[in-house]
Chimera marker file (.cmm) of the C-alpha trace (Angstrom):
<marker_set name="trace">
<marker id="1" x="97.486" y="88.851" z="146.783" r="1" g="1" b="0" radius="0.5"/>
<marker id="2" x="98.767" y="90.206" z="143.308" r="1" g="1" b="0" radius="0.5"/>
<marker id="3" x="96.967" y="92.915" z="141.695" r="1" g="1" b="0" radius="0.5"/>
<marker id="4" x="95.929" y="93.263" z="138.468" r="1" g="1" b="0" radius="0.5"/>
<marker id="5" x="98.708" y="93.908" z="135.553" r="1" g="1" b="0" radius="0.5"/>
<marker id="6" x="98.441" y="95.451" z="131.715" r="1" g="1" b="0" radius="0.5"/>
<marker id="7" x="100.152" y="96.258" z="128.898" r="1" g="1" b="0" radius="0.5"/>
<marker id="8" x="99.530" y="97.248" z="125.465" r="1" g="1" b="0" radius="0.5"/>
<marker id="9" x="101.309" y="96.212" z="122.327" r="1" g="1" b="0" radius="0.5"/>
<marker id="10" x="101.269" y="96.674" z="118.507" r="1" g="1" b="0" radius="0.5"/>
<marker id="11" x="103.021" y="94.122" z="116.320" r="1" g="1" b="0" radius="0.5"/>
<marker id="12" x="104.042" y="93.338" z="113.025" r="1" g="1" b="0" radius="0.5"/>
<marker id="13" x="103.394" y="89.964" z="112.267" r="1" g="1" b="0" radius="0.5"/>
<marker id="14" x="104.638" y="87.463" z="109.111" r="1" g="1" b="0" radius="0.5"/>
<marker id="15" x="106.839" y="84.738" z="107.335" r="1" g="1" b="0" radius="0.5"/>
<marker id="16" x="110.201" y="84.867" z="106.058" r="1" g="1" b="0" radius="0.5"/>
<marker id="17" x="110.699" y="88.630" z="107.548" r="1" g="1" b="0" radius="0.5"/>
<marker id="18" x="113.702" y="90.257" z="109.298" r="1" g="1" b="0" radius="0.5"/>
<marker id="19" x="112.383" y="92.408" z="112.167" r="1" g="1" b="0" radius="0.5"/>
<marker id="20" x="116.061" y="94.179" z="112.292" r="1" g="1" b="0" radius="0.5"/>
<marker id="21" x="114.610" y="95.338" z="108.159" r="1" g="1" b="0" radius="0.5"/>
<marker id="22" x="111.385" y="96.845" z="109.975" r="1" g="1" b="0" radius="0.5"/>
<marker id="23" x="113.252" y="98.635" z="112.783" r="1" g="1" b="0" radius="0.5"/>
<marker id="24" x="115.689" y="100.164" z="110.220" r="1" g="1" b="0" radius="0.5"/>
<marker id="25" x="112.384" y="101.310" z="107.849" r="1" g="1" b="0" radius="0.5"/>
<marker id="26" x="109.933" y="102.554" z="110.477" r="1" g="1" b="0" radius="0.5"/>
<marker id="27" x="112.537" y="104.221" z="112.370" r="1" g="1" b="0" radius="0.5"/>
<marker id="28" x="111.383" y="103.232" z="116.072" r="1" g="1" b="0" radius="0.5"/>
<marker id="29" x="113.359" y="100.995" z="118.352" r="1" g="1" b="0" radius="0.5"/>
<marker id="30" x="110.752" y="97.604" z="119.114" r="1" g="1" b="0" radius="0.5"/>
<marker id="31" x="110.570" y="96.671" z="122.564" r="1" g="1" b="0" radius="0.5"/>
<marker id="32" x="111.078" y="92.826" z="121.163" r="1" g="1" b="0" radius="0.5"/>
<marker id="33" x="111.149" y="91.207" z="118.182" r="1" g="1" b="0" radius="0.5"/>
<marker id="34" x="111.176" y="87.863" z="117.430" r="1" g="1" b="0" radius="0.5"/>
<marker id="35" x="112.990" y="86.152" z="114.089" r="1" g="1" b="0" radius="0.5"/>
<marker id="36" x="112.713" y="82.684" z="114.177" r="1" g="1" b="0" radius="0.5"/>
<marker id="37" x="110.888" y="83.069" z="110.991" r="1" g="1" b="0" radius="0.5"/>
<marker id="38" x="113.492" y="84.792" z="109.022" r="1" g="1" b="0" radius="0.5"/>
<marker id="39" x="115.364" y="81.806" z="107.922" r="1" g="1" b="0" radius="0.5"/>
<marker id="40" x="112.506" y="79.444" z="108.311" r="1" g="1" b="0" radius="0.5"/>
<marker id="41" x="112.039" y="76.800" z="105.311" r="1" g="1" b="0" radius="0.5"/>
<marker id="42" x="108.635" y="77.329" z="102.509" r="1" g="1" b="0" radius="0.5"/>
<marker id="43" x="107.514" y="73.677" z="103.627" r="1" g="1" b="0" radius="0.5"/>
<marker id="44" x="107.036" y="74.553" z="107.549" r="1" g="1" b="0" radius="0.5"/>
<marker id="45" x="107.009" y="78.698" z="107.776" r="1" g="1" b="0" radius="0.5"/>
<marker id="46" x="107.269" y="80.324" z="111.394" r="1" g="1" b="0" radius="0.5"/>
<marker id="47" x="106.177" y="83.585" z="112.480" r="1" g="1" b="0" radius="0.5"/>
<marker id="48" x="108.448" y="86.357" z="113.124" r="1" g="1" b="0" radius="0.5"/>
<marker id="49" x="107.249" y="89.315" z="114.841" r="1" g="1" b="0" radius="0.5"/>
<marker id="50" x="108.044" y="92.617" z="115.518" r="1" g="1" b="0" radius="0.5"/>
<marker id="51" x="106.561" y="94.627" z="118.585" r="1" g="1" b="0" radius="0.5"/>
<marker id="52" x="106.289" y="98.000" z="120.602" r="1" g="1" b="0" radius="0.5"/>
<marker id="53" x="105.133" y="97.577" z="123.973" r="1" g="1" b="0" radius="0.5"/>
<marker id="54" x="104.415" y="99.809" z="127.633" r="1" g="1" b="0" radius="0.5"/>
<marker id="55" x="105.849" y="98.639" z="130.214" r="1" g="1" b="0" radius="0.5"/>
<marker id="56" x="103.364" y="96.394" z="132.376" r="1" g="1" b="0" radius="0.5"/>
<marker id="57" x="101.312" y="98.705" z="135.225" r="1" g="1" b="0" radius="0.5"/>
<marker id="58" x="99.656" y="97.526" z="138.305" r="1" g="1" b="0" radius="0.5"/>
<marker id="59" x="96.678" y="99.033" z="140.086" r="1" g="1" b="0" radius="0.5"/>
<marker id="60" x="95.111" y="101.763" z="138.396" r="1" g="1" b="0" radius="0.5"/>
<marker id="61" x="95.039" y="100.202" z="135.218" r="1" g="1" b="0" radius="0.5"/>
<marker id="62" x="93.059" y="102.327" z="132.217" r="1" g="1" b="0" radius="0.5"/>
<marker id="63" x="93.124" y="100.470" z="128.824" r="1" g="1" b="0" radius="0.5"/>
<marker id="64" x="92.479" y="103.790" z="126.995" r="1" g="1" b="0" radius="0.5"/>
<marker id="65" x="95.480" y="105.059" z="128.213" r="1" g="1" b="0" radius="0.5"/>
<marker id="66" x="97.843" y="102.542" z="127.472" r="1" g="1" b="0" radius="0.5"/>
<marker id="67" x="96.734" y="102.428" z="123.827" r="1" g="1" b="0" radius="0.5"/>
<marker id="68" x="96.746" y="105.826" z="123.353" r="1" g="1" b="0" radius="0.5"/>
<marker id="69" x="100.551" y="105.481" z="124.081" r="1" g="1" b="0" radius="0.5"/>
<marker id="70" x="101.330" y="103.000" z="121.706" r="1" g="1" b="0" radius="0.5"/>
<marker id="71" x="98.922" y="105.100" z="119.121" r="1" g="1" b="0" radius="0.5"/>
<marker id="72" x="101.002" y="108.614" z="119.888" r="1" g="1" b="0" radius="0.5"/>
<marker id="73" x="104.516" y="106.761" z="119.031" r="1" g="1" b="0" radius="0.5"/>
<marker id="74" x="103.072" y="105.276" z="115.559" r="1" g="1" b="0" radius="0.5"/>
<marker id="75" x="101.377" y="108.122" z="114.243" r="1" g="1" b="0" radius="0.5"/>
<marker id="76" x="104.088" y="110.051" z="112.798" r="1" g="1" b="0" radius="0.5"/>
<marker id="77" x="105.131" y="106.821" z="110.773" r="1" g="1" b="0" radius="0.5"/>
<marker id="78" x="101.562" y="105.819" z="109.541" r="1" g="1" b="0" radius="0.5"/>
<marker id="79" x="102.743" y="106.125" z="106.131" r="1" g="1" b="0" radius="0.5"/>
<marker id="80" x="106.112" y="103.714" z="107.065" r="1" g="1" b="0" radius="0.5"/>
<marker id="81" x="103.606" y="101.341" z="108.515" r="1" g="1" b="0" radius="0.5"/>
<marker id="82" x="101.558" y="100.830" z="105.692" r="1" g="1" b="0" radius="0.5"/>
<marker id="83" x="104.504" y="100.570" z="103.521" r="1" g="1" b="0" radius="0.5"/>
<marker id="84" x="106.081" y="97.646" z="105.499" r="1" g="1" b="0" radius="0.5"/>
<marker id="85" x="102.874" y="96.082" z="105.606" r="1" g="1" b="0" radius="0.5"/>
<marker id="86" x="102.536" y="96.187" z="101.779" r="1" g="1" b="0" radius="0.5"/>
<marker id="87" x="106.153" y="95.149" z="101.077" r="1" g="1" b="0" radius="0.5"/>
<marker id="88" x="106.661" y="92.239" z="103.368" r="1" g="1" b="0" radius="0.5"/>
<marker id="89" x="103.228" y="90.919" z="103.606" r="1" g="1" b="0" radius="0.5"/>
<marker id="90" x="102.462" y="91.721" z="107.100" r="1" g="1" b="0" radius="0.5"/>
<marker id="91" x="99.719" y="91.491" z="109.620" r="1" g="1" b="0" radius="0.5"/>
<marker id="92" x="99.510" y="94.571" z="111.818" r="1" g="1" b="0" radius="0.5"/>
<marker id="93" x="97.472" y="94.881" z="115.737" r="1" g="1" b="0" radius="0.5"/>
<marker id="94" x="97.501" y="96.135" z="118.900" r="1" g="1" b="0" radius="0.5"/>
<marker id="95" x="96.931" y="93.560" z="121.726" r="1" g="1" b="0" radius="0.5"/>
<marker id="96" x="96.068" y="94.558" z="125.323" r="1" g="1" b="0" radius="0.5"/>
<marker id="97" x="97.504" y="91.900" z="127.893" r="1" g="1" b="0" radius="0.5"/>
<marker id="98" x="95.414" y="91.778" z="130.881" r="1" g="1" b="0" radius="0.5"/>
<marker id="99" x="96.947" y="89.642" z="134.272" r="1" g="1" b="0" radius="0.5"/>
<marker id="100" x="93.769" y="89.727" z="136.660" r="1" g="1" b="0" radius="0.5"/>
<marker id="101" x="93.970" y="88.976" z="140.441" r="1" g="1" b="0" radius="0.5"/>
<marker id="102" x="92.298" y="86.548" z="141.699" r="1" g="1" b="0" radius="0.5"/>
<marker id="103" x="91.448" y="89.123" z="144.717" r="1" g="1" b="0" radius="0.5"/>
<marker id="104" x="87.772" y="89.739" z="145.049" r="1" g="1" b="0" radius="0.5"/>
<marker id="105" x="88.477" y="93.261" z="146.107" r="1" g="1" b="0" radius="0.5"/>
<marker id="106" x="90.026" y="93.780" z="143.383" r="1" g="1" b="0" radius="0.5"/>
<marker id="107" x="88.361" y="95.490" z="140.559" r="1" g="1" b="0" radius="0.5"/>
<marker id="108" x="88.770" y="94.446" z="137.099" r="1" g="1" b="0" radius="0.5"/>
<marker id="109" x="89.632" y="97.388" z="134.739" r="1" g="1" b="0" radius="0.5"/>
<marker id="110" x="87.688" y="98.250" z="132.158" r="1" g="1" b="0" radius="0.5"/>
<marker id="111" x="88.304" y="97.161" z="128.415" r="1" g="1" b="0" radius="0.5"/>
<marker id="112" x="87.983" y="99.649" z="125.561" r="1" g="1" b="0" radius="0.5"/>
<marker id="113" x="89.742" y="102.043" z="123.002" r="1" g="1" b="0" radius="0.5"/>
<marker id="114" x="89.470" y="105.454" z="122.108" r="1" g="1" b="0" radius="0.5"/>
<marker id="115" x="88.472" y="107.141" z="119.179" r="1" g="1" b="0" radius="0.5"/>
<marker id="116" x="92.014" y="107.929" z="117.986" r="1" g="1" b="0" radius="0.5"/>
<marker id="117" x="92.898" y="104.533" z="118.677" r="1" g="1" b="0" radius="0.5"/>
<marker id="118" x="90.392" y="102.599" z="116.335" r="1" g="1" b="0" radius="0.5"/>
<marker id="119" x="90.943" y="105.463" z="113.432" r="1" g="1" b="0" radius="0.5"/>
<marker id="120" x="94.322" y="104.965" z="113.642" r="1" g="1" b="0" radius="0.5"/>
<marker id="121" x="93.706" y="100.799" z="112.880" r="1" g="1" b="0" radius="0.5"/>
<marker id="122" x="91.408" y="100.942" z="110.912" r="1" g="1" b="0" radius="0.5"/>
<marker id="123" x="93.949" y="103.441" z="108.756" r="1" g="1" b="0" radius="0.5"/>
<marker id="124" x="96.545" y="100.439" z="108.721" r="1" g="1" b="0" radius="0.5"/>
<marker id="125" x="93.756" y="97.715" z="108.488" r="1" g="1" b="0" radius="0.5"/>
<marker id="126" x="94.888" y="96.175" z="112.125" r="1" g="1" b="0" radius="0.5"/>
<marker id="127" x="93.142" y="94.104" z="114.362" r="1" g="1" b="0" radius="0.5"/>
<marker id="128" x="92.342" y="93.866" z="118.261" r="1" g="1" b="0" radius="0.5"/>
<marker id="129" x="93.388" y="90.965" z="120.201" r="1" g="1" b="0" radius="0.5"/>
<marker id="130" x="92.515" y="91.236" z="124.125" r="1" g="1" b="0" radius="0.5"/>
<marker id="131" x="94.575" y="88.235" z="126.207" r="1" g="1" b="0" radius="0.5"/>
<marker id="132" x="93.064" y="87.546" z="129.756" r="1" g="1" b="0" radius="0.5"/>
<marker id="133" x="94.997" y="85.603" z="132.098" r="1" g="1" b="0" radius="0.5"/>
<marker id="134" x="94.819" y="84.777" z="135.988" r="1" g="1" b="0" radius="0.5"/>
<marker id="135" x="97.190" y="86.178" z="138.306" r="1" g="1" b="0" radius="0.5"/>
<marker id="136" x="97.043" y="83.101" z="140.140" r="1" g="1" b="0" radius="0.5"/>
<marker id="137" x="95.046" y="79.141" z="139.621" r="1" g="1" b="0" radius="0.5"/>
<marker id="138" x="91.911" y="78.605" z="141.817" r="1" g="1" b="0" radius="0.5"/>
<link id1="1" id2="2" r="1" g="1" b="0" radius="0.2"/>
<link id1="2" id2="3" r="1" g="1" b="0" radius="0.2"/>
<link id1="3" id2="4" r="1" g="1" b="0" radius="0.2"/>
<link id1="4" id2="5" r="1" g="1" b="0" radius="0.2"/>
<link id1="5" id2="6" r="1" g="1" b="0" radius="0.2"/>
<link id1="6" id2="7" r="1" g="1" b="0" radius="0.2"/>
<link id1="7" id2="8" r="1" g="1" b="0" radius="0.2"/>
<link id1="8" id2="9" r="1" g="1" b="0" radius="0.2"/>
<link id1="9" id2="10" r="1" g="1" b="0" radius="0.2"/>
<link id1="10" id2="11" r="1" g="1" b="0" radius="0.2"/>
<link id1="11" id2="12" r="1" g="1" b="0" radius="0.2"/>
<link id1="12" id2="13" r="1" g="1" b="0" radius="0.2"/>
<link id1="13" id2="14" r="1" g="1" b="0" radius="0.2"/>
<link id1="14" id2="15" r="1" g="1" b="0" radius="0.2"/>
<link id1="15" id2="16" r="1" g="1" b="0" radius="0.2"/>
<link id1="16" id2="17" r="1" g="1" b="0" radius="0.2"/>
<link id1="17" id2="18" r="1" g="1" b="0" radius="0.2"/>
<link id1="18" id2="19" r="1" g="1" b="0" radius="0.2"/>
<link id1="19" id2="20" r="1" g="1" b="0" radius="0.2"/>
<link id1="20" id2="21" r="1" g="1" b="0" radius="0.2"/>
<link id1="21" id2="22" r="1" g="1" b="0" radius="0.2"/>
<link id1="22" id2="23" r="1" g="1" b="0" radius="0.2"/>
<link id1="23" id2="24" r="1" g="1" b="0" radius="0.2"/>
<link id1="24" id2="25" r="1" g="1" b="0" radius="0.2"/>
<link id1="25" id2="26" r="1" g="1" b="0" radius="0.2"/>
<link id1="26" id2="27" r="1" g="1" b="0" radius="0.2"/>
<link id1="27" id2="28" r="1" g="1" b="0" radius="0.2"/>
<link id1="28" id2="29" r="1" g="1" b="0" radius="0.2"/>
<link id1="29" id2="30" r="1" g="1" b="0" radius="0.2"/>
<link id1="30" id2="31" r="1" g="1" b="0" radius="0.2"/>
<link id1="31" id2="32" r="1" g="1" b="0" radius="0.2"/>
<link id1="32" id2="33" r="1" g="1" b="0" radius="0.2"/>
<link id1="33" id2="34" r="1" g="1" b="0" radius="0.2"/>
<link id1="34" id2="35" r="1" g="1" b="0" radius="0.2"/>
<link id1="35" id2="36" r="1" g="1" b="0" radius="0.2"/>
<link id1="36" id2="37" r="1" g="1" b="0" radius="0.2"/>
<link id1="37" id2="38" r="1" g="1" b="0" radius="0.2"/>
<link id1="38" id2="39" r="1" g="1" b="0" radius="0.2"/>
<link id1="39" id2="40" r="1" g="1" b="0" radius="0.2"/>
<link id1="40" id2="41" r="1" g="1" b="0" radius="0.2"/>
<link id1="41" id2="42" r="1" g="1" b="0" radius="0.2"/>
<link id1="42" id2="43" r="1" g="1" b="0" radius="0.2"/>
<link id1="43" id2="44" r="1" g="1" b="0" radius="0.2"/>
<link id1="44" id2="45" r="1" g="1" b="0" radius="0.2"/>
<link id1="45" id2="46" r="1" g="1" b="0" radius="0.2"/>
<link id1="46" id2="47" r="1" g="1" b="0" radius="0.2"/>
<link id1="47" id2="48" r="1" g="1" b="0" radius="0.2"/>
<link id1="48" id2="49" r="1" g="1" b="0" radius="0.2"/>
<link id1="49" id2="50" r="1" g="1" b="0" radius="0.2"/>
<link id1="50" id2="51" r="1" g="1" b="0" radius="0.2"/>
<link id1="51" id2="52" r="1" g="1" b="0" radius="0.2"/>
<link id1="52" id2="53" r="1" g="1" b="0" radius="0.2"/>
<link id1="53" id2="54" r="1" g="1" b="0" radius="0.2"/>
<link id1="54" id2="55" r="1" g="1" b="0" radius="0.2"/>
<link id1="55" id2="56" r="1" g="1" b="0" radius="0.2"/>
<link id1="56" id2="57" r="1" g="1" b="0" radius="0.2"/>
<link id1="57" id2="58" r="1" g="1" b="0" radius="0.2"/>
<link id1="58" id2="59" r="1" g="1" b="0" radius="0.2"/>
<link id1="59" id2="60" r="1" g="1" b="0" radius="0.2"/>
<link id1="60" id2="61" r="1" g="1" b="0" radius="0.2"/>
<link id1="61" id2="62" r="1" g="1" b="0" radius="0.2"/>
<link id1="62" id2="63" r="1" g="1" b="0" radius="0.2"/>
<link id1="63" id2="64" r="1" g="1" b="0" radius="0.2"/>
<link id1="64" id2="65" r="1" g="1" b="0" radius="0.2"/>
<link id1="65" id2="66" r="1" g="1" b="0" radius="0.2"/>
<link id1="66" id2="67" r="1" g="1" b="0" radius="0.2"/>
<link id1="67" id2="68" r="1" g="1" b="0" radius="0.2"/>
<link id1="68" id2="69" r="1" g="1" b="0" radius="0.2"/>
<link id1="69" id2="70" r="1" g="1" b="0" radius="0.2"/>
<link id1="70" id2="71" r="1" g="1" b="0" radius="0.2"/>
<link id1="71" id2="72" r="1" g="1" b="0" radius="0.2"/>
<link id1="72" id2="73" r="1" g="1" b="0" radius="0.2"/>
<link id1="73" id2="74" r="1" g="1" b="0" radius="0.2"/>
<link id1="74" id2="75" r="1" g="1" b="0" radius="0.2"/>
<link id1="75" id2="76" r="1" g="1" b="0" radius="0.2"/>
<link id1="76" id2="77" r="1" g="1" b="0" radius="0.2"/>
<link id1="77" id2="78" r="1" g="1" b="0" radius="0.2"/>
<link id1="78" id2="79" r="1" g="1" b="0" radius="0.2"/>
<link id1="79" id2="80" r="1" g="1" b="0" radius="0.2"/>
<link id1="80" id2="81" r="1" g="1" b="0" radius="0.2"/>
<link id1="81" id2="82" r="1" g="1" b="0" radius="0.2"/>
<link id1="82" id2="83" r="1" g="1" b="0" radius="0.2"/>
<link id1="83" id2="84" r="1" g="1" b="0" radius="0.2"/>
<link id1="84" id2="85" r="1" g="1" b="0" radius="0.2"/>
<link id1="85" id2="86" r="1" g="1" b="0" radius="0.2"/>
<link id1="86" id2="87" r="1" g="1" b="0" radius="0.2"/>
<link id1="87" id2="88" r="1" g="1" b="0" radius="0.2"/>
<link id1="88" id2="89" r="1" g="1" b="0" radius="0.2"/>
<link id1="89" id2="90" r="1" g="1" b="0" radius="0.2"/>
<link id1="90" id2="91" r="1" g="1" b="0" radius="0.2"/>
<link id1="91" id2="92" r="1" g="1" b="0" radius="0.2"/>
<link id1="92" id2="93" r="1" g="1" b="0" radius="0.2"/>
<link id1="93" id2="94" r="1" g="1" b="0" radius="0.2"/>
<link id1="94" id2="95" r="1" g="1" b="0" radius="0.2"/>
<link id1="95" id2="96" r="1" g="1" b="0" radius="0.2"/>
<link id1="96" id2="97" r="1" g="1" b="0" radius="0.2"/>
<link id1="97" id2="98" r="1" g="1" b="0" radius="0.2"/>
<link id1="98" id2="99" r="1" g="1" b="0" radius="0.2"/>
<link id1="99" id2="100" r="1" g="1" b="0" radius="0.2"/>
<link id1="100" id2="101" r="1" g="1" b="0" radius="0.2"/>
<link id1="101" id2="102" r="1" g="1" b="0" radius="0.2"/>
<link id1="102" id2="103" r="1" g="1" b="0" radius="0.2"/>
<link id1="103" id2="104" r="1" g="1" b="0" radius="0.2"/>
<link id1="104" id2="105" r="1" g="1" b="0" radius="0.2"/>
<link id1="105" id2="106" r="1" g="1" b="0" radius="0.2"/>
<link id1="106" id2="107" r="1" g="1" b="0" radius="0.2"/>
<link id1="107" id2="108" r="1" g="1" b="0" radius="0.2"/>
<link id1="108" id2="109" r="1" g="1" b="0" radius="0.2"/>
<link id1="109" id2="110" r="1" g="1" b="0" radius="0.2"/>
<link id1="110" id2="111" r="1" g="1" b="0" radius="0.2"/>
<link id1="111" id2="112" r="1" g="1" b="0" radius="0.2"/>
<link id1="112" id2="113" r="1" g="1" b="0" radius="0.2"/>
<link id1="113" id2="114" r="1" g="1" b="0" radius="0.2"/>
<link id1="114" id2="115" r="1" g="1" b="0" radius="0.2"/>
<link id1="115" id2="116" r="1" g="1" b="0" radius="0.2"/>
<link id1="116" id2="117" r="1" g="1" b="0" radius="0.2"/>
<link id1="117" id2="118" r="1" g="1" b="0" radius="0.2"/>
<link id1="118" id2="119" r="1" g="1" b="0" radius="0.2"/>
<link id1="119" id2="120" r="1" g="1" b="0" radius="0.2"/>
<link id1="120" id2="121" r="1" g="1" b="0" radius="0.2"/>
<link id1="121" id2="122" r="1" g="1" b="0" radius="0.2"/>
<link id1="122" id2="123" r="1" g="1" b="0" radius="0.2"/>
<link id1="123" id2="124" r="1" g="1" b="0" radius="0.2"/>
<link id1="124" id2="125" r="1" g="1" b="0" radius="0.2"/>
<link id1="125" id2="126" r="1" g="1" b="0" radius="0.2"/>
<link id1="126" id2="127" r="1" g="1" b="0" radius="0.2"/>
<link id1="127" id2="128" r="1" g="1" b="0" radius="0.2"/>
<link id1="128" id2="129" r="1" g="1" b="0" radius="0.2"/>
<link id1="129" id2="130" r="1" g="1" b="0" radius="0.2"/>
<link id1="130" id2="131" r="1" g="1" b="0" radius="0.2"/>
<link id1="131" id2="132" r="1" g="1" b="0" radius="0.2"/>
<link id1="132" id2="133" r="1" g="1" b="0" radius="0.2"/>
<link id1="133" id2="134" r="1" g="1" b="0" radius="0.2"/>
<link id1="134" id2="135" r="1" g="1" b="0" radius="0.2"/>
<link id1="135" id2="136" r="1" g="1" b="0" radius="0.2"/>
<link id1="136" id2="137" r="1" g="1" b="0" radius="0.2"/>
<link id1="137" id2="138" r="1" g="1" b="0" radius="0.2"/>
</marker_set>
């Protein structure tokens, strides 16, 4: 059976964006970005998105941890982040994606953030978003 997989993410979320414009202005390579957005038309807008992500773990999976990664590689441009934010209208948070095996041996891992962690959103005025998903139908 699979076991249980994680990762942690922050994004930059919004219309009518480049994510190439945010890479270039924060200074930090994105794991992915996504532009469909950028040329998008005012009468149906798409998202575009720009993102820093861990790589996916298995097993010993600790939520704190993985945060506190993403946290350690923003810090120093805090001051870039809240500029982008401001200048292209952006929504900023870190999401946790959570893969759980079906395995009833399997523990589930345990969901929360550190202290750094929710100082450093609440700084940038980010939100949470937690995704659970099955590793398998039953």
């Amino acid at each position: 059976m699979a076991s249980n997989k994680a990762r942690a993410f922050f994004a930059l979320s919004g219309y009518h964006f480049n994510p190439d414009d945010i890479t270039r202005l924060l200074g930090v390579e994105p794991t992915s970005i996504n532009n469909a957005g950028m040329h998008s038309g005012l009468d149906k807008p798409v998202i575009s998105s720009w993102e820093l992500s861990t790589d996916n773990v298995a097993d010993d999976i600790d939520v704190y941890a993985l945060t506190d990664i993403i946290i350690k590689q923003l810090e120093p441009v805090k001051d870039k982040i809240l500029q982008v934010i401001e200048s292209h209208n952006l929504s900023p948070r870190v999401g946790v994606v959570l893969v759980l095996s079906v395995d009833k041996e399997e523990v589930s891992p345990e969901v929360g953030f550190g202290a750094r962690t929710i100082r450093f959103l609440a700084e940038i005025g980010a939100f949470i978003n937690v995704d659970y998903q099955l590793s398998q139908r039953v």
